[in-house]
N, C-alpha and C positions, 0 to 999 in steps of 0.2 A: 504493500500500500504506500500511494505518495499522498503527499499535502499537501495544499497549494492553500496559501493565507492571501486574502485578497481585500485590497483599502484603496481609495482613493484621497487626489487632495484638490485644494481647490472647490469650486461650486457649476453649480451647471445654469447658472442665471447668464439672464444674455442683455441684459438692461446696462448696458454701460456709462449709462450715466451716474449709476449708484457709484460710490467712492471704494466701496469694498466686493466689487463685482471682480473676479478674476478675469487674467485674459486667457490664462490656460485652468485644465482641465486633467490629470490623472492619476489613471489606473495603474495598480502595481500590486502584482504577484510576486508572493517568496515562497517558490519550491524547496522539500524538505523532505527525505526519508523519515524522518525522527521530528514528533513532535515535541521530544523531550529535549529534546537540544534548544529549540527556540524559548521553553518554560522555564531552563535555566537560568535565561539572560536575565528574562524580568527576576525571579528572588533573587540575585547576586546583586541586583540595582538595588533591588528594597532593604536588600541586609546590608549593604553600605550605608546606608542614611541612617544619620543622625536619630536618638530619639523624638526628638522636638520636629523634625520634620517628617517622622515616620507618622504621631501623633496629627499633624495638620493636613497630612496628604491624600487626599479620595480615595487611593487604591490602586488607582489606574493609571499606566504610563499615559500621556498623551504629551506627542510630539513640541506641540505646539506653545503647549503649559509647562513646558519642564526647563530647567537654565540650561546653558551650555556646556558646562562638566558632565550634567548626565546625558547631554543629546549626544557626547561624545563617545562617554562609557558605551551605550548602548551601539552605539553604530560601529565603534572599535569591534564591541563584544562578538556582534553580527559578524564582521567581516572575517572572524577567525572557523567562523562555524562551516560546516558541509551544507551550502545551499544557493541556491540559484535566485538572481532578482532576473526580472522580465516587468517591462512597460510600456506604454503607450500614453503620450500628448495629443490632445487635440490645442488647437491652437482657434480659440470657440468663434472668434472674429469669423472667421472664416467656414463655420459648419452652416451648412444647406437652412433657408427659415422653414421649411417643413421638421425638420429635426430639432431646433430649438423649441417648438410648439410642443415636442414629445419629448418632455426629456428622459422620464423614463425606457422608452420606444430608444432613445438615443444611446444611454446606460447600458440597456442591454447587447444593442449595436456595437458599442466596441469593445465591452468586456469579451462580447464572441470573438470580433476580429483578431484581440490577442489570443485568445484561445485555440484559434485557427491558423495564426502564422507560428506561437508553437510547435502545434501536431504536426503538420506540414514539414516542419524543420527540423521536428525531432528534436527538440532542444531542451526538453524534459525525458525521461521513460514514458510511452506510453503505451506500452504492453503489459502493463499490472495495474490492475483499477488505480484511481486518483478522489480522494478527497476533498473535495473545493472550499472552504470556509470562509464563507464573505460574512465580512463586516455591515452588520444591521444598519439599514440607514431608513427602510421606510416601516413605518406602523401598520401600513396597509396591508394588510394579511393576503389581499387578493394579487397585489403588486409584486410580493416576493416570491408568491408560486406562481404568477405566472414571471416572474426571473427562470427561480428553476427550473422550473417544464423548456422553456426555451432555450436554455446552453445546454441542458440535458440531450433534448430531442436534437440540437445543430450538432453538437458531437457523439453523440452515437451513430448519426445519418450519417455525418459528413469522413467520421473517422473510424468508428466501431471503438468509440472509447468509452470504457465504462470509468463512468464520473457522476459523483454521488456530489451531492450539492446541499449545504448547510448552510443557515445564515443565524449567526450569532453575534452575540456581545461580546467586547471586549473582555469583560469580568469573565464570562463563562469561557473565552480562548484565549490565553494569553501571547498564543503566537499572530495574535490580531493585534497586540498592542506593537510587537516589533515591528512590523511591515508597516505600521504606519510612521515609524521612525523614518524607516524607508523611500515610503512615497511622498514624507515628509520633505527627504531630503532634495529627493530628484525635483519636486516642485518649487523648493528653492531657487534651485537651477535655472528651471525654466522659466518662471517667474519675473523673480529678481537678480538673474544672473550671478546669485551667489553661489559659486557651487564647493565649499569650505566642507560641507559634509556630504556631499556627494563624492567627492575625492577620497573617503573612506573607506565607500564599499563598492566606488567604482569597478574595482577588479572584480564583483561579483554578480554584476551587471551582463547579461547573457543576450539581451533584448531591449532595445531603447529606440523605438520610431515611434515620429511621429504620423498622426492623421488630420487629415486639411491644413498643412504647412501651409 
């Protein structure tokens, strides 16, 4: 069995006027034999810290909210491990107005795409079933099976891959909170041209195209 931890970063709004409206958009996969290896990362961060800020802290890694010593522990930590990053930018300026209208229609669109220049590539194993664990983003109960049903039904048609497809919380997978270090980072990048933590786990980077450059 493989596992694939799946986050995005960034937003899917397309109003550019707002001030906090991204220009980009993504998705980022961390393949993994071993789930235990990514559960590690996070206790070794939490057993580092302090009492005082063990006491203050929610629980939950998130990229975003964490200072720079631990965005670094953690992306160091990543880079030593056995596993694969794979991504995709959209570059939103530039996505079709029928697709900004859908944006879930859209989510699903190129979470497949990655999915499919993957298999294609071979750039994971995919001759032993696969575990997909996406990071919970809607409430909508209808919304997430029909996620599932969808990259379900395109990769088994499209590849004969059996891919078992989970959506969870951060709390309940903790290899959901590393990848978002992850896609943390590469959205830097893309972003703000910061790429201080991308140059981390660069070498673990297997896959990074962009869609609508």
């Amino acid at each position: 069995m493989g596992y694939i931890f799946l986050d995005e970063s960034g937003d899917l709004g397309f109003d550019f006027s707002k001030k906090k409206t991204s220009n980009s958009f993504v998705i980022t996969f961390l393949f993994t034999d071993s789930k235990t290896s990514t559960e590690k990362i996070v206790k070794k961060i939490f057993q580092g810290f302090a009492k005082k800020k063990k006491k203050h802290h929610p629980g939950v890694l998130h990229a975003n909210k964490e200072n720079h010593e631990t965005k670094e522990k953690v992306l160091h930590a990543l880079s030593k491990k056995d596993v694969r990053i794979l991504t995709i930018w959209l570059n939103k300026r530039k996505v079709y107005t029928k697709l900004q209208n859908e944006k879930q229609v859209l989510y699903n669109y190129v979470t497949n795409i990655l999915l499919d220049r993957i298999c294609s590539g071979k750039l994971i194993p995919v001759e032993k079933p696969i575990q997909l664990i996406a990071s919970k983003r809607e409430t909508n109960k209808f919304l997430n099976e029909n996620f599932k049903v969808y990259i379900e039904s395109q990769m088994k048609d499209r590849h004969q891959l059996q891919i078992q497809i989970d959506i969870k919380t951060q709390t309940e997978e903790k290899g959901l909170q590393v990848v978002d270090f992850a896609s943390w980072a590469i959205y830097r990048r893309r972003e703000f041209g910061d790429d201080r933590y991308w140059q981390i786990i660069k070498h673990k980077i297997v896959e990074e195209n962009a869609l609508f450059p």
